[in-house]
C-alpha positions as CSV (number, residue, x, y, z in Angstrom):
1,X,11.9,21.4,37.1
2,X,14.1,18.7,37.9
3,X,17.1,19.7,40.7
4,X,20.8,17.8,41.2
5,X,22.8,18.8,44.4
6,X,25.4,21.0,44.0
7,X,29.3,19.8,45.6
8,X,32.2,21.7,46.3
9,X,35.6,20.6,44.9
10,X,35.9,18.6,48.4
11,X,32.3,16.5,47.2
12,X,30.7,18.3,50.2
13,X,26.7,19.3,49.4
14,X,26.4,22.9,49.2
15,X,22.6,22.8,48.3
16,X,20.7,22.2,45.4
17,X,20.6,23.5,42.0
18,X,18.0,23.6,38.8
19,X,18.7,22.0,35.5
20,X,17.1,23.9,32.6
21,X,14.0,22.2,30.9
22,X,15.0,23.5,28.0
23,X,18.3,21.1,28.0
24,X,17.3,18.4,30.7
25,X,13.6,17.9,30.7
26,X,13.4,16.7,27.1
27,X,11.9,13.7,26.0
28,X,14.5,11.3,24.7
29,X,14.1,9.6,21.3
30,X,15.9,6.6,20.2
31,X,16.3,7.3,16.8
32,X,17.6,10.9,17.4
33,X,19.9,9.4,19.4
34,X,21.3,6.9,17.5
35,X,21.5,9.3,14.2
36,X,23.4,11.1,16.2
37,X,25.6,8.7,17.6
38,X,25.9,7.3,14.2
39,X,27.0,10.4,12.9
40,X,29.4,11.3,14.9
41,X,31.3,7.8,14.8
42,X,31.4,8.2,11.0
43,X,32.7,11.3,10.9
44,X,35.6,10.4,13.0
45,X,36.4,7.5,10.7
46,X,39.3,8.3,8.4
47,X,39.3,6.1,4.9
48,X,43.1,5.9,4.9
49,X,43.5,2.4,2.7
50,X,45.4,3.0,-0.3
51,X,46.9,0.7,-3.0
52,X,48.8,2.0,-6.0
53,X,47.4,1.7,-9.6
54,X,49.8,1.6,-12.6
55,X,50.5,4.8,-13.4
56,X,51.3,5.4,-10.1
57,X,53.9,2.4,-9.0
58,X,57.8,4.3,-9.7
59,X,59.5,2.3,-12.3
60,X,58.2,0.4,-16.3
61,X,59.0,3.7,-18.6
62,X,60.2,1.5,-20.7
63,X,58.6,-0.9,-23.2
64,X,59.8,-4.9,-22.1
65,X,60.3,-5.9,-25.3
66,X,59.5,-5.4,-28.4
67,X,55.9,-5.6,-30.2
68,X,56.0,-8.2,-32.1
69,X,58.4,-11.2,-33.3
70,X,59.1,-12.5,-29.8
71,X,56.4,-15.0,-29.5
72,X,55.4,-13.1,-25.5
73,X,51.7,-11.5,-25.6
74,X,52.5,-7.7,-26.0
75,X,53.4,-5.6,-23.5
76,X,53.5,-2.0,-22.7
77,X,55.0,-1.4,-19.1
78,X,56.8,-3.9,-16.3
79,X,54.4,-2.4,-14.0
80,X,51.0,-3.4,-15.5
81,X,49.2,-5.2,-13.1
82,X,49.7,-8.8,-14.4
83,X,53.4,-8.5,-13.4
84,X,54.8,-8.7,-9.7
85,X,55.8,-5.2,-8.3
86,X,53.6,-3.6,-10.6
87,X,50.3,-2.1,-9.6
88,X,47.1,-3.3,-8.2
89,X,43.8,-3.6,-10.2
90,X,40.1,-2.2,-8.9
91,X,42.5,-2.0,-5.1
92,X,41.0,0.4,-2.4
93,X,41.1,4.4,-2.8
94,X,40.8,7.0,0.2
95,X,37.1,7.4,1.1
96,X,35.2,9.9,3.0
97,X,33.0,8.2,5.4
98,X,31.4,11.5,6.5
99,X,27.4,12.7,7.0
100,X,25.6,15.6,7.7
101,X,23.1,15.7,10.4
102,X,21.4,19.0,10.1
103,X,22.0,21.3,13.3
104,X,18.6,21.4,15.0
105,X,19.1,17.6,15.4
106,X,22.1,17.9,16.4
107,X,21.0,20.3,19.2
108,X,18.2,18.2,19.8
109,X,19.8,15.0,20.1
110,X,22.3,16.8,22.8
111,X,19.5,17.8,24.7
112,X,18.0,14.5,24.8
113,X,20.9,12.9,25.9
114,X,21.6,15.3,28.7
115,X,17.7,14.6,30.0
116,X,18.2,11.0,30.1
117,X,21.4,11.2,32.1
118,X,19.6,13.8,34.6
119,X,16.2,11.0,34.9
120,X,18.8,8.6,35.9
121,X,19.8,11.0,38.7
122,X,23.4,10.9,37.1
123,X,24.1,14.2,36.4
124,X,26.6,16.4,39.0
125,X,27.3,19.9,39.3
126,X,30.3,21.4,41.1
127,X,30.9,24.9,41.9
128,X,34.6,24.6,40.1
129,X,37.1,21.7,39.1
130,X,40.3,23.6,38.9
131,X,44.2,21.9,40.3
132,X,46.9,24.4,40.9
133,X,49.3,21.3,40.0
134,X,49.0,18.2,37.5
135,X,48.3,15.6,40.6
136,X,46.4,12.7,39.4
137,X,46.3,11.7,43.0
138,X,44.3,14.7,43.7
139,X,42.0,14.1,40.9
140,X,41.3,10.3,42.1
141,X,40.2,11.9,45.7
142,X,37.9,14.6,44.1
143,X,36.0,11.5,42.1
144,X,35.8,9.7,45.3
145,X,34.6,12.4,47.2
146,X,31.1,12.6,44.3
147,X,31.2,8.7,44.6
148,X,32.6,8.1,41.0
149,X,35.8,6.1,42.2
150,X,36.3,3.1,39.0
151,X,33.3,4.9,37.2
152,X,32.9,6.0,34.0
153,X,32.6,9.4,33.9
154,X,32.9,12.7,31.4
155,X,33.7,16.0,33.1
156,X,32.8,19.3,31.0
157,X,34.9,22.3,31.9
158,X,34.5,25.7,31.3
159,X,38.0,27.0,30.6
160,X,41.4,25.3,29.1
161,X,42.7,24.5,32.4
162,X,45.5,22.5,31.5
163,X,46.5,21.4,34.7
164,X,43.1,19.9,35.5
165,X,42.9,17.9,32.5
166,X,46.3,16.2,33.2
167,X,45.4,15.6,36.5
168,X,42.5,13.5,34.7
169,X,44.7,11.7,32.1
170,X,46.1,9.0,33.7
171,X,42.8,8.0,34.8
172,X,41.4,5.4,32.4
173,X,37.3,5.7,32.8
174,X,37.5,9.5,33.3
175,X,37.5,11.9,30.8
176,X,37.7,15.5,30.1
177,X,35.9,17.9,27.6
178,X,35.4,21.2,27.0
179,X,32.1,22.7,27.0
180,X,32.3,23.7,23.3
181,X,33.2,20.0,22.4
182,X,30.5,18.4,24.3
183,X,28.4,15.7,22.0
184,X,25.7,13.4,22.3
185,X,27.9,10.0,21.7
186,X,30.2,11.4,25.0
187,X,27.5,11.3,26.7
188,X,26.1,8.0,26.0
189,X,28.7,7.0,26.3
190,X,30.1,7.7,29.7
191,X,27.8,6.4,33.0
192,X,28.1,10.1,34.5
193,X,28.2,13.2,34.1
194,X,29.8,16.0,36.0
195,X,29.5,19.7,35.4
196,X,31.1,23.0,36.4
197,X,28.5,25.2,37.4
198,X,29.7,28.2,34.7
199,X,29.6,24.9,31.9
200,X,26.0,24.7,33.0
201,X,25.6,28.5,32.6
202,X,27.1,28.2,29.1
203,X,24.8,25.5,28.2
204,X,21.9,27.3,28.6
205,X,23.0,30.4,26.8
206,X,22.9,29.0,23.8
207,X,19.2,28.7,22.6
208,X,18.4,25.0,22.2
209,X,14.6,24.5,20.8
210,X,13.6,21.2,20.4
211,X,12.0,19.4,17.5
212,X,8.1,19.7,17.9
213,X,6.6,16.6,18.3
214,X,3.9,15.9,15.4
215,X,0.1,15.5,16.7
């Protein structure tokens, strides 16, 4: 079973504690990863490009001119999309860029990416991250103290502690999630990892079985 020391909110070594083979000794697979990654990116993506078609641009009730006798092709509206102002022909409509990744994937792919982070020896545990006060001062010692000064690192909490998360903000390559909002592309994403020692709790609670490997 692997092990990762356990630090104090002062980065002092209080011992050692065991990661869960169920969540960090997991075989990691590219192509879960990736689908996962994938996914997630997509479904973040919002298809906000509109243009306006003729029956939508304000404006044209009224017929130009008449049918016939005028020696102009025909027309029916001002706003047909031959005319300026009027509206735009085959233009782009709101599209939903979102996939489904079914969830034992999804659970798989989480667990995989928490086991490579922990073989890299770059996963930390602390007994608690919690600030009485917003001091992002405070939160620039407690990173230097774990040796994550100008790293990029994601810290999962256990609670809505607002207080610690704006001590966090202001920092540009550290970020904050909550344990229920944790995801595999966060993970990739970030060089480190540092957990509470309840988020780790919660973690395992949760039954995570991976994907059986076919013989």
């Amino acid at each position: 079973m692997l092990k990762t020391n356990l630090f104090d909110l002062n980065g002092q070594a209080k011992g050692q504690i065991d990661l869960p083979e169920t969540l960090f000794g997991v075989k990691p697979r590219e192509d879960h990863l990736w689908r996962s990654v994938t996914t997630h990116l997509a479904n973040q993506r919002l298809g906000t490009v509109k243009t306006k078609r003729k029956g939508e641009v304000s404006g044209g009730g009224k017929k130009p001119f008449k049918q016939k006798g005028t020696g102009n092709a025909r027309q029916g509206s001002i706003r047909a999309v031959q005319f300026v102002g009027g509206g735009i022909a085959h233009g782009p409509k709101p599209r939903d860029y979102s996939k489904a990744l079914p969830k034992k994937m999804r659970r798989q792919a989480l667990a995989e990416s928490l086991s490579d982070k922990a073989q890299q020896g770059k996963v930390l545990v602390v007994e608690k991250v919690e600030f009485e006060t917003p001091k992002t001062k405070q939160a620039r010692l407690f990173l230097n103290s774990l040796g994550l000064e100008g790293k990029k690192c994601l810290l999962v909490l256990d609670h809505n502690h607002m207080a610690t998360v704006k001590s966090f903000r202001n920092l540009p390559k550290a970020k904050v999630l909550f344990r229920e909002n944790l995801n595999t592309y966060e993970i990739v994403n970030h060089e480190f990892l540092v957990l509470t020692q309840e988020t780790l709790k919660q973690l395992v609670a949760p039954a995570v079985s991976p994907l059986k490997e076919k013989s």
